[in-house]
ZAPARO-473422 format. One line per 3 residues: number of its first residue (from 1); their letters; for each residue x, y, z of C-alpha. Coordinates in steps of 0.001 Angstrom, whole numbers, plus 500000, padded with zeros to 6 digits. Example, Ala and Ser with C-alpha at 12.3 -4.5 7.8 and 13.67 -1.06 7.14 Angstrom:
% residues 2
1	AS	512300,495500,507800 | 513670,498940,507140 $
***
This chain:
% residues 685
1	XXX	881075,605454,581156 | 882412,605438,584954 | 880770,607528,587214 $
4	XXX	883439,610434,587982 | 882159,610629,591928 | 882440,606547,592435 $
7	XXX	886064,606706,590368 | 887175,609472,593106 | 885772,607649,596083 $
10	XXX	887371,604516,594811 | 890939,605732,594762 | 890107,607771,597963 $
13	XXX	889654,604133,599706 | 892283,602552,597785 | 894851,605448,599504 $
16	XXX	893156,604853,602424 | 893976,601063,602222 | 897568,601510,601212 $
19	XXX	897916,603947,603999 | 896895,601317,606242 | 898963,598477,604523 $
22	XXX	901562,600595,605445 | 900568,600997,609327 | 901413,597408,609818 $
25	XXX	904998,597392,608364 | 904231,593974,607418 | 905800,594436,603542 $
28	XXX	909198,592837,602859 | 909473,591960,606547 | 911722,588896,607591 $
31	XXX	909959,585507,607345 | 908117,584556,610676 | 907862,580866,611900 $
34	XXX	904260,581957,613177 | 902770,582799,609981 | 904699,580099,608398 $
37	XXX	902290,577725,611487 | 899537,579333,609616 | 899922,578344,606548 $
40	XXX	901030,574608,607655 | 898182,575014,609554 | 895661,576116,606516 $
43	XXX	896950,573431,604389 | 896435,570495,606905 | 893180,571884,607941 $
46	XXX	891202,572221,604298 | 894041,569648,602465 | 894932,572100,599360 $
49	XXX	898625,571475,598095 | 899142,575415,597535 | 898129,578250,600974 $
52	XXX	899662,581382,601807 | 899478,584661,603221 | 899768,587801,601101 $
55	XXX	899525,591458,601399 | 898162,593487,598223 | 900346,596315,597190 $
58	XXX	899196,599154,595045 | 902049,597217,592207 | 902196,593456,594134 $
61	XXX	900917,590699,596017 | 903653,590267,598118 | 903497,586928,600001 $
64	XXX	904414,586568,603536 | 904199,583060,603907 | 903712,579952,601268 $
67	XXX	902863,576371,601215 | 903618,575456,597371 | 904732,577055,594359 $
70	XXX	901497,579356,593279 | 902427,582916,593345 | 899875,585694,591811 $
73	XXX	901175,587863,590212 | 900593,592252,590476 | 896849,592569,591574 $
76	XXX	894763,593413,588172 | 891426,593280,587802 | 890775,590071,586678 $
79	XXX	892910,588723,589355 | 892254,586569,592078 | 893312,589394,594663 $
82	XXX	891380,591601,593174 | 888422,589617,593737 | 888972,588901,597551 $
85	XXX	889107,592750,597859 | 886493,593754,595811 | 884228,591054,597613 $
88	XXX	885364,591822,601201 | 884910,588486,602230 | 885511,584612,601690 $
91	XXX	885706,584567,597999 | 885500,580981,596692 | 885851,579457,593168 $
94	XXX	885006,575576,593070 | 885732,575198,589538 | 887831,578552,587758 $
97	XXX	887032,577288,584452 | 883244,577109,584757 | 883553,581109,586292 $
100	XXX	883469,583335,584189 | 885410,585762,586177 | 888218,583904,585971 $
103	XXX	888269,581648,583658 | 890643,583575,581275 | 893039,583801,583876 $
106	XXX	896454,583287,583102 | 897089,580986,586284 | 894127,578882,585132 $
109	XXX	895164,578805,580995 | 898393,578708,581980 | 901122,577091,584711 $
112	XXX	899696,576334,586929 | 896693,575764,585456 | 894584,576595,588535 $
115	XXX	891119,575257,589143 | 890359,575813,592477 | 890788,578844,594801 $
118	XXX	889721,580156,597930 | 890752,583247,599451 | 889613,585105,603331 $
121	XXX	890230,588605,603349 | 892731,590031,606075 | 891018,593155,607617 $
124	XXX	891911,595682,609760 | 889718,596799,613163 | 888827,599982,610769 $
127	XXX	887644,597913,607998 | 890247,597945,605321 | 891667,594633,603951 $
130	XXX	895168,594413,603239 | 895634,591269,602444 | 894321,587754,602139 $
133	XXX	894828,584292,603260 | 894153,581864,600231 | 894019,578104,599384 $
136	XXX	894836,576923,595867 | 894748,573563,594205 | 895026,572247,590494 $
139	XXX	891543,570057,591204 | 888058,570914,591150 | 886840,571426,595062 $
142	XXX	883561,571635,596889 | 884046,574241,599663 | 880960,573698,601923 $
145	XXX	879876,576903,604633 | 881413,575083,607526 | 885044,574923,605657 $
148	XXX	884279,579149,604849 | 883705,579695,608629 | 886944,577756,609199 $
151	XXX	888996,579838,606373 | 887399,583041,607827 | 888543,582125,611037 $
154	XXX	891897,581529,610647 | 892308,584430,608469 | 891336,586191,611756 $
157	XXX	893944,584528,613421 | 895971,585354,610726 | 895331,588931,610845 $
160	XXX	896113,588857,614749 | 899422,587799,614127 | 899701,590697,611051 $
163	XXX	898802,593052,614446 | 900964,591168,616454 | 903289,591872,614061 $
166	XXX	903101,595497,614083 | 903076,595344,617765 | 906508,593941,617762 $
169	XXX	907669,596508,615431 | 906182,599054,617787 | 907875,597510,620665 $
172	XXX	911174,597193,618991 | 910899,600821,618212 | 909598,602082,621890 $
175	XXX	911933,599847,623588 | 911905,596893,626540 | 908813,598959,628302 $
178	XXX	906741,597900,625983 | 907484,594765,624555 | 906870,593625,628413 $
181	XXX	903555,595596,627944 | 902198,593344,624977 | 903455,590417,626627 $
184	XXX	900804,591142,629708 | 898252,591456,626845 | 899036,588976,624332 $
187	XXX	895989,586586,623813 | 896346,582735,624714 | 897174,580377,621666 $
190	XXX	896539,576722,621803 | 895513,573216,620759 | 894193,569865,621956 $
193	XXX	893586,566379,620359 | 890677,565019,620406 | 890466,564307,624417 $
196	XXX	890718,567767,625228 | 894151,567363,626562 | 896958,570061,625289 $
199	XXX	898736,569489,622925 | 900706,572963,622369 | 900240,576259,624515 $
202	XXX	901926,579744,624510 | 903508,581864,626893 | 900544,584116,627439 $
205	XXX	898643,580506,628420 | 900879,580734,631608 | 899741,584300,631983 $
208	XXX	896002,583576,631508 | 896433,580237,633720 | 898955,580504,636090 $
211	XXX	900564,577235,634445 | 903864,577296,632494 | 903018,575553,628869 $
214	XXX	904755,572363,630099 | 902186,572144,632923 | 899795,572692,630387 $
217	XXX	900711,569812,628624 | 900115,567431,631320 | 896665,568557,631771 $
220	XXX	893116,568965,629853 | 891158,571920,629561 | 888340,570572,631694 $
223	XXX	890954,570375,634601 | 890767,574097,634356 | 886703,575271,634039 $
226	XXX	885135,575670,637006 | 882615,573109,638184 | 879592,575151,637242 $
229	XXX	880422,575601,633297 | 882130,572605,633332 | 878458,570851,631493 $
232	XXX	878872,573688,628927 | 882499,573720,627925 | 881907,569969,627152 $
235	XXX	879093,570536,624797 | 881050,573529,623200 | 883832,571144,622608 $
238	XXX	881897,568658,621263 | 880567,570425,618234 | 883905,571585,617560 $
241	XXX	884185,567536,616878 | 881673,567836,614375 | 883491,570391,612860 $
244	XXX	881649,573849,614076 | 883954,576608,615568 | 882703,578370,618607 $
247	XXX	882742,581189,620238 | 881741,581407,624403 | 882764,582922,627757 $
250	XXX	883771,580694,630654 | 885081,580997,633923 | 888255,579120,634596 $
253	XXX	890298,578667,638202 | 894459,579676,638168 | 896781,577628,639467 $
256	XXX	896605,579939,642545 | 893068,579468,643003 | 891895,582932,641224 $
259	XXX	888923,582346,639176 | 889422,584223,635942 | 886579,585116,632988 $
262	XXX	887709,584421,629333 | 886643,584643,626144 | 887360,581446,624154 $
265	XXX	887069,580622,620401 | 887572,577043,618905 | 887853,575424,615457 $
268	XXX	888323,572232,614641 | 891383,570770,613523 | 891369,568830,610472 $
271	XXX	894051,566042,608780 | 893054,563773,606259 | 889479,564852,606139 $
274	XXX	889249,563831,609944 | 888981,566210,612931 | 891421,564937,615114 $
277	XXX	891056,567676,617691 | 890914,571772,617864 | 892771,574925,617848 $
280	XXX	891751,577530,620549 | 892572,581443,621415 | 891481,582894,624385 $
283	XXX	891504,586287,626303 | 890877,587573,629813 | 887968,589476,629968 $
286	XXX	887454,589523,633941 | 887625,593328,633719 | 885580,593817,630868 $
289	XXX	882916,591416,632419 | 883471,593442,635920 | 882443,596756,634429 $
292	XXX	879395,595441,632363 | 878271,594001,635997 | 878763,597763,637902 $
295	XXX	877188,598985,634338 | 873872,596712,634677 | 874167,597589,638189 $
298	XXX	874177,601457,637897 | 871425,600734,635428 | 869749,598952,637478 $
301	XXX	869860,601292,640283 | 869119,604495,637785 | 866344,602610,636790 $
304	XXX	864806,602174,640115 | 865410,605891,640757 | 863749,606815,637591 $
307	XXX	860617,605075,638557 | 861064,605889,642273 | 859171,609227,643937 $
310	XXX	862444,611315,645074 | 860610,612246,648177 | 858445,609399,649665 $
313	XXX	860161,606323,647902 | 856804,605528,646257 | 857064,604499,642411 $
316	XXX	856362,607772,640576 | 853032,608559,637993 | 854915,606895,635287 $
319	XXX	856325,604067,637026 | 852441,603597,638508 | 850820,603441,635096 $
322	XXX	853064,601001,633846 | 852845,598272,636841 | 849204,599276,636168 $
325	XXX	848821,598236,632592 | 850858,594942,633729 | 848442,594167,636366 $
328	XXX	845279,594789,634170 | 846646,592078,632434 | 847535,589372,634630 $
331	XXX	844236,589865,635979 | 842577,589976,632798 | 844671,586352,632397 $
334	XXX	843848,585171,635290 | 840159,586177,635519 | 840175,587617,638645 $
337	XXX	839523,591252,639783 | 841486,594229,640795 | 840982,597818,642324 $
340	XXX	842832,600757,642088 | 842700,603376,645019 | 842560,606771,644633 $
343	XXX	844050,608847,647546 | 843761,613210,648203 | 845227,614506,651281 $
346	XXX	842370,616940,652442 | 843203,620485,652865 | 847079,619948,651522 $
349	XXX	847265,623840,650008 | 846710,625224,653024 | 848862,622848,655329 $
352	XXX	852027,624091,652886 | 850904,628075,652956 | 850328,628097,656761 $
355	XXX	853422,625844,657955 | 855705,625525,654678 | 856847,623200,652464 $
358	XXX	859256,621781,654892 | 855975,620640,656552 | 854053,619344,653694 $
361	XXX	857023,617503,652608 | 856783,615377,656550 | 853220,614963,655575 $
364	XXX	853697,613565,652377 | 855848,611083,653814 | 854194,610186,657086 $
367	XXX	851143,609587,654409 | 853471,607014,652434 | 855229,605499,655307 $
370	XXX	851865,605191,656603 | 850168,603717,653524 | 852984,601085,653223 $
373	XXX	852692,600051,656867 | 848910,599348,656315 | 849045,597411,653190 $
376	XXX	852289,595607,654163 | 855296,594136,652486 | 854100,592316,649256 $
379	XXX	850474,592583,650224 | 849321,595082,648013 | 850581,595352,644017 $
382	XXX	851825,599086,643768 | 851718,601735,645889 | 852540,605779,644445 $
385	XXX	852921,609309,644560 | 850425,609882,642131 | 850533,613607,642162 $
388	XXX	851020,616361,644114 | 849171,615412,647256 | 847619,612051,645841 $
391	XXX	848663,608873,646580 | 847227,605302,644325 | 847380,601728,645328 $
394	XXX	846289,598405,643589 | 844967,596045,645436 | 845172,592243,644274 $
397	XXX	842228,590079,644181 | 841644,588585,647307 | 841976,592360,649268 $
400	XXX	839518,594533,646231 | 836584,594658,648437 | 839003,596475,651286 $
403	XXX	839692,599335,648833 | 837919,601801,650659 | 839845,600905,654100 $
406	XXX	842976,602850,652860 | 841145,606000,653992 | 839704,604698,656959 $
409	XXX	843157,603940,658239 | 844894,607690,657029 | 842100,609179,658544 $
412	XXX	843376,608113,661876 | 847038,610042,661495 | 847189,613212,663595 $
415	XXX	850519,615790,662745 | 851957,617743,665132 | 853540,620892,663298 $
418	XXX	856856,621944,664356 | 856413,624696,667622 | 852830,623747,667822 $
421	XXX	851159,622058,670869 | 848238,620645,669211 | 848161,617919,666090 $
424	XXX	845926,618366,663208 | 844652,615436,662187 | 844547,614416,658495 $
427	XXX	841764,613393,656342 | 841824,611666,652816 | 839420,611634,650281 $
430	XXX	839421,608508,648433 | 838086,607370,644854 | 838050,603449,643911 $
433	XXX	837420,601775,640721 | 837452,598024,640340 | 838387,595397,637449 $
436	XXX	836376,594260,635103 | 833284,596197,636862 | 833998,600016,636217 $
439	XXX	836186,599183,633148 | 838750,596890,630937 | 841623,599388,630524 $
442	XXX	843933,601237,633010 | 843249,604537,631342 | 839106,604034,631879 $
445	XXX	839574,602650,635401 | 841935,605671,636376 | 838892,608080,634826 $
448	XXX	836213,606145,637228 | 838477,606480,640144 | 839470,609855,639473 $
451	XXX	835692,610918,639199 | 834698,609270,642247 | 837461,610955,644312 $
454	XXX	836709,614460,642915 | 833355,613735,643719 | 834343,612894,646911 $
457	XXX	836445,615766,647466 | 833411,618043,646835 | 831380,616085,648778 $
460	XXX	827803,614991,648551 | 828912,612921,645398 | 828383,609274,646889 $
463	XXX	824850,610632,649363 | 823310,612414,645580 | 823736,608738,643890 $
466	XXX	822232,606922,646856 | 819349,609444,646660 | 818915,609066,642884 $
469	XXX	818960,606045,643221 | 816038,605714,645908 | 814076,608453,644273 $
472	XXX	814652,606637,640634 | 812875,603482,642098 | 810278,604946,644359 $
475	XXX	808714,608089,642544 | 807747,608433,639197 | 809084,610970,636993 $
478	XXX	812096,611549,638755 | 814273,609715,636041 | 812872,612732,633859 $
481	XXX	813662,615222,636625 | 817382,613902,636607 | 817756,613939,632861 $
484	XXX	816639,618221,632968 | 819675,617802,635518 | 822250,615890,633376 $
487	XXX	821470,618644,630583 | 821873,621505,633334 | 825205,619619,633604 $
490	XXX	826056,619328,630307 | 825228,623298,629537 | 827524,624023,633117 $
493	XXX	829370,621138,634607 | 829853,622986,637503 | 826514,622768,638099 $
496	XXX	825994,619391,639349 | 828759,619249,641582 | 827277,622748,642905 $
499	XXX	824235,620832,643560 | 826355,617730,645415 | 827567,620115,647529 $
502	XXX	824543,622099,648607 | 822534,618365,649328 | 825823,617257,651579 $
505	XXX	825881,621104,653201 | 821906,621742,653407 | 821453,617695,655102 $
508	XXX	824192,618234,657437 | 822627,621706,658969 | 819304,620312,659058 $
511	XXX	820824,617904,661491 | 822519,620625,663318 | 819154,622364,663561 $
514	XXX	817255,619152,664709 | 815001,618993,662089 | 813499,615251,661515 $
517	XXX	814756,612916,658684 | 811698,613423,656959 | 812715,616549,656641 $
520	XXX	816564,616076,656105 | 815151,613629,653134 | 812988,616819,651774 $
523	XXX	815788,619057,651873 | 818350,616787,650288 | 815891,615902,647411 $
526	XXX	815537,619825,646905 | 818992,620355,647060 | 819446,617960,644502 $
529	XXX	816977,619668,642063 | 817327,623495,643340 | 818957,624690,640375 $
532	XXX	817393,622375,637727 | 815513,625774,636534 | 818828,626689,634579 $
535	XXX	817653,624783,631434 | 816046,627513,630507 | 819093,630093,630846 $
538	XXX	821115,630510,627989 | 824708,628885,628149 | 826207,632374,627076 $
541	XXX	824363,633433,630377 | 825939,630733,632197 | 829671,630776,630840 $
544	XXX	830163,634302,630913 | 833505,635243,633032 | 832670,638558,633498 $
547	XXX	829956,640950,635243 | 826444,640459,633807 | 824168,643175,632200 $
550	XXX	821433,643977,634351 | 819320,641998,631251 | 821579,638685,631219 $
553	XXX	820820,638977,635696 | 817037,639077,635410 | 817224,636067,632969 $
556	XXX	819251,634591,636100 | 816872,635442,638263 | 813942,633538,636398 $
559	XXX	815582,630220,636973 | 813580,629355,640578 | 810456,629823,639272 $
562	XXX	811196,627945,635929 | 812745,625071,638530 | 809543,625513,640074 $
565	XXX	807564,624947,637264 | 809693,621862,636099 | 809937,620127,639416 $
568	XXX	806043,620575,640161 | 805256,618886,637063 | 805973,615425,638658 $
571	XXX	803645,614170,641590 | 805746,613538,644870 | 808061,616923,645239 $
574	XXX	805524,618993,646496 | 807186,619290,649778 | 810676,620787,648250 $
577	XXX	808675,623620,645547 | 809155,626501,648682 | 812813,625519,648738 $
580	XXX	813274,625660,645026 | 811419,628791,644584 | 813148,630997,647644 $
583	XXX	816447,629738,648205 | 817904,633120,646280 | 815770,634897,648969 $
586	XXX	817631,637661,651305 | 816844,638229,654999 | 816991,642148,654409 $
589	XXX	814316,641400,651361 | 816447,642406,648721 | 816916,638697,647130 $
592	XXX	814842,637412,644274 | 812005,636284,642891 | 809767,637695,645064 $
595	XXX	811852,640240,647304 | 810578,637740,650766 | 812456,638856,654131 $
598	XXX	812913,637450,657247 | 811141,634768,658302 | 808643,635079,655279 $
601	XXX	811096,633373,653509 | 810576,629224,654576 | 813157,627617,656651 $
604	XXX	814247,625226,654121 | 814823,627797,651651 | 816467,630182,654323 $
607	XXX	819204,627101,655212 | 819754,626104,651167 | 820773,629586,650954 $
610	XXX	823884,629801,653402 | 824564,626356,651484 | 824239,627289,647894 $
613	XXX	826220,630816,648964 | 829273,628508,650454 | 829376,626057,647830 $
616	XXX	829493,628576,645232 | 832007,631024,646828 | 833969,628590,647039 $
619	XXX	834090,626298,644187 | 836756,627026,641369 | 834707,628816,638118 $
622	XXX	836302,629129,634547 | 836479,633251,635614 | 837664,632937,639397 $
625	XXX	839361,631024,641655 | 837435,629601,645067 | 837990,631442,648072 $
628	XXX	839930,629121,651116 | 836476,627857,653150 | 838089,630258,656036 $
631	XXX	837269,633377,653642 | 834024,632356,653113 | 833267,631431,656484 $
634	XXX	833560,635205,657213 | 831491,636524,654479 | 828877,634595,656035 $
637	XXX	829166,635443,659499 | 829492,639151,658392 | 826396,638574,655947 $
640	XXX	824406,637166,658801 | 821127,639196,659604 | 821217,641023,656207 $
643	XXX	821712,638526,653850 | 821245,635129,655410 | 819133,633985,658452 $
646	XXX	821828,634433,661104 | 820491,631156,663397 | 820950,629076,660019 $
649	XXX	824149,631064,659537 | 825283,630052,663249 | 824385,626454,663027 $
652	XXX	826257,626335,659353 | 829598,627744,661446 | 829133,625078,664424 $
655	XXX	828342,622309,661827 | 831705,622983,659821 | 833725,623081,663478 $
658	XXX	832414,619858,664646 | 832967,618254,661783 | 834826,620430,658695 $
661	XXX	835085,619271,655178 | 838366,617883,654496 | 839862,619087,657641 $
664	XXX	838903,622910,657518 | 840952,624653,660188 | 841397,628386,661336 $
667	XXX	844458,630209,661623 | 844721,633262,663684 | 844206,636162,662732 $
670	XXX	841118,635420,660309 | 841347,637082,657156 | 839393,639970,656160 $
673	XXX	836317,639681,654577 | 833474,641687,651890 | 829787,640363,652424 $
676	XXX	828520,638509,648929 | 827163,641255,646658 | 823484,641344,646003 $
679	XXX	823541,641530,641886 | 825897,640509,639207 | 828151,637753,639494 $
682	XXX	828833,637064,643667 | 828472,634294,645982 | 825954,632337,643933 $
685	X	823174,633007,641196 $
***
């Protein structure tokens, strides 16, 4: 039983076909010497006594053109017709009689008693065939692939000549306009022998050329290629010879000199069973070919804007991680190494609040015009906007060990603000990870790197390893002190950075203060340890973003002695216990554990504090965002003589102007400021 839905979408295409049958104005039209060329053409090519060219009616097969006496009759469904359309391509039958589609034929029972057939479907640029352009012969015949291609090809022609056709009926209907308006656009039609030389040419040849088709005649196609696809057009030629159409592009030169771009297709041309030359159609696709060129272009161009920084010029973050991943593997080829650089402009927020974005903007790209001025053109392997206010660089083999010397250089740039006298000079902050030492992959080298520049950014990150590193190999225990830390760090992570920061603060202020490097040793190695005592505080304790119960603060307040406890379990760190214990100590007395003021408290302990209080007002916390290093300059100078020793208080304030961390400036007026509180959650616990 037929499927009702496939019967209706069968005679939907079937009107659809028709309607486009009809389009063409191609039934019962006056013979035409150029189809009549085709079928000549079809019969001395393949050798069949019978070819024509016929258009299926919803009633007929009504044939356009003939070579020999076969004539199907009214398309049925056993019909050879039939078949072409139902196939939609080159339908073939070697032998009718041993097919059992068509064996019962009358044609093959009967007059003429067909045994071979071969048809090529004539379809339109919207997919419909109309009509078909068949071979037919009273003999058995193989019909290799090669002959197929051939008999699909010249249906093609064929079918151009069916829109040719209905071009000419247009143009008889519009009027002179247009008929000159196909002639401009009518496609090239020609042969050769076997030489290359032409043998017949069209009018549109002279339009294509520049040669009339009598000049044409004189000459060979090779006389027109240009020199450079001269090589190819050869080769395409020759395996026409051996009897393989072709399709290419060449370029070939007017008579006028103009070099024009066509499209060319070729089949061989076959008599006897020889090929005794080739049958050609060509096109002028110098426009087309013009726009695809501006197209690649503009791609080209949107391309290198899509991986380009707007502002600086710099390839962008995703632009960076790709060369990235490419480089990581040509090193990883070539077994050499490879370091990516890490770059933070120091102090950026406040260089766009205080002067405007206009201004950061300048910095940004004095950073990037410097940065490309260092490395030089070709020297280095990417440079980037890798964020905000971070730059990145790769570095190629033979220049990894200079990766730090990207800072070294920035650090020299001064900027001069708009209606300012003085220049600010910038600093950077830099983090570098190498290939294959600090990882295999992009993605772990650009962790390494990014940890090492944060680290650097906070400071004290690269003088806490060198110091762990020391105290590792020359006091024993201390590996087991540093593990309590890492814990401390995993319960907090802002712990460890907290304690960076005090050891780069607490050093630096010892050398303001004079104090000897036996003592700037003790007081690092304390810093490093100070709040190691938080193992025992629970991490709800720790983690809380609000106020803490007077209960959750006295569990706070135990952590110095438990430090205490913890650090003078291991021989050696006798000299930093004081600084452990006291450095939550006030001057007014009213710190903890003990409630020391003044100069009970010891002098290591008094400076740790006015380090540990900067450091933690302002750090970043899950519950509050850091105060500028201005603010919290001024809550120490206003907590000085009631909270913190005011000489170590003075000597922390001339430290950070002789030398501030990542470029710490003042603009007038200071802002106003609250001292730390004493209790709950302030400056530090």
């Amino acid at each position: 039983m037929l499927n009702p839905s496939a019967s209706t979408e069968a005679l939907h295409y079937e009107e659809q076909r028709l309607g486009a049958l009809r389009r063409y104005h191609i039934l019962d039209s006056a013979a035409d010497p150029a189809f009549d060329r085709l079928v000549a053409l079809a019969v001395s090519l393949f050798g069949t006594p019978c070819a024509g060219i016929g258009f299926v009616d919803a009633d007929r097969t009504w044939v356009k053109a003939r070579n020999g006496v076969f004539s199907e009759p009214a398309p049925h469904p056993g019909s050879f017709a039939a078949g072409v359309l139902r196939q939609n391509d080159v339908l073939v039958v070697e032998d009718s009689t041993a097919d059992p589609r068509f064996r019962d034929n009358p044609l093959v029972v009967g007059p003429p008693y067909l045994r071979f057939y071969a048809g090529a479907p004539l379809c339109t640029p919207d997919g419909f065939t109309i009509g078909l352009l068949y071979l037919a012969d009273t003999a058995p015949r193989v019909f290799p692939a090669q002959a197929r291609a051939r008999l699909a090809l010249l249906a093609a022609v064929a079918m151009r000549e069916v829109e040719v056709h209905q071009a000419l009926h247009r143009l008889e209907e519009s009027g002179q306009r247009y008929r000159a308006l196909f002639e401009q656009n009518q496609d090239a039609v020609y042969s050769f022998d076997r030489e290359g030389r032409f043998l017949s040419a069209n009018a549109a040849c002279e339009t294509l050329s520049g040669y009339s088709p009598q000049e044409l005649l004189q000459m060979s196609f090779d006389e027109l290629v240009v020199p450079e696809h001269l090589a190819h057009a050869r080769e395409m030629f020759e395996k026409v010879l051996e009897g393989e159409a072709q399709h290419d592009e060449f370029t070939i030169r007017r008579k006028d000199g103009r070099r024009v771009e066509i499209n060319v297709s070729k089949m061989p041309v076959v008599r006897g069973g020889e090929i005794v030359g080739a049958y050609g159609i060509s096109r002028d696709i110098s426009a087309r070919k013009a726009l695809e060129r501006e197209r690649e272009r503009l791609l080209a161009a949107a391309l290198e804007r899509a991986d380009r920084d707007p502002l600086t010029g710099l390839l962008n973050h995703r632009a960076f991680h790709k060369r990235f991943q490419e480089e990581i593997e040509r090193a990883r080829r070539a077994g050499r190494p490879l370091a990516v650089v890490l770059l933070d402009l120091d102090d950026f927020r406040f260089l766009n609040d205080a002067y405007g974005h206009m201004v950061g903007d300048d910095v940004l790209c004095r950073v990037a015009g410097a940065l490309r001025e260092r490395t030089g053109p070709g020297a280095d392997l990417a440079l980037a906007r890798f964020g905000g206010d971070e730059f990145a660089a790769l570095l190629a083999s033979d220049r990894a060990e200079e990766a730090e010397a990207p800072a070294t250089w920035l650090n020299r740039l001064q900027y001069c603000p708009p209606g300012h006298d003085s220049a600010i000079p910038l600093t950077l902050s830099v983090g570098v990870a190498r290939f294959p030492d600090d990882g295999i992959t992009h993605l772990d080298l650009l962790r390494v790197a990014e940890a090492r520049l944060h680290r650097a950014k906070t400071g004290g990150g690269a003088q806490a390893d060198c110091l762990r590193a020391t105290l590792a190999h020359s006091v024993e225990g201390f590996s087991m002190l540093d593990a309590l830390a890492t814990a401390v760090d995993n319960k907090d992570r802002y712990t460890r950075r907290h304690s960076e920061d005090v050891l780069s603060y607490s050093v630096r202020m010892a050398q303001a203060l004079g104090l000897d490097e036996k003592t700037q040793r003790v007081v690092a190695t304390a810093a490093l340890l100070h709040d190691v005592g938080k193992i025992g505080v629970p991490d709800s304790i720790l983690r809380k973003p609000g106020k803490l119960t007077e209960a959750e603060y006295q569990a706070i307040q135990q952590h110095p002695m438990m430090g205490v406890m913890i650090v003078g379990a291991v021989p050696g760190f006798e000299g930093t216990l004081d600084a452990v214990q006291h450095h939550h100590e006030r001057w007014d007395g009213q710190g903890y554990p003990f409630g020391l003021r003044g100069e009970e408290i010891p002098l290591l302990a008094r400076l740790m504090a006015v380090a540990d209080a900067f450091s933690a007002m302002t750090a970043d916390r899950p519950y509050r965002k850091g105060m500028c290093p201005v603010q919290a300059l001024a809550v120490l100078e206003q907590g000085a003589g009631t909270q913190w020793d005011p000489e170590c208080v003075h000597a922390f304030v001339r430290m950070l102007s002789d030398c501030p961390p990542g470029g710490l400036r003042r603009p007038p007026p200071r802002p106003a400021a609250t001292p730390a509180p004493a209790s709950g959650r302030g400056a530090t616990h």
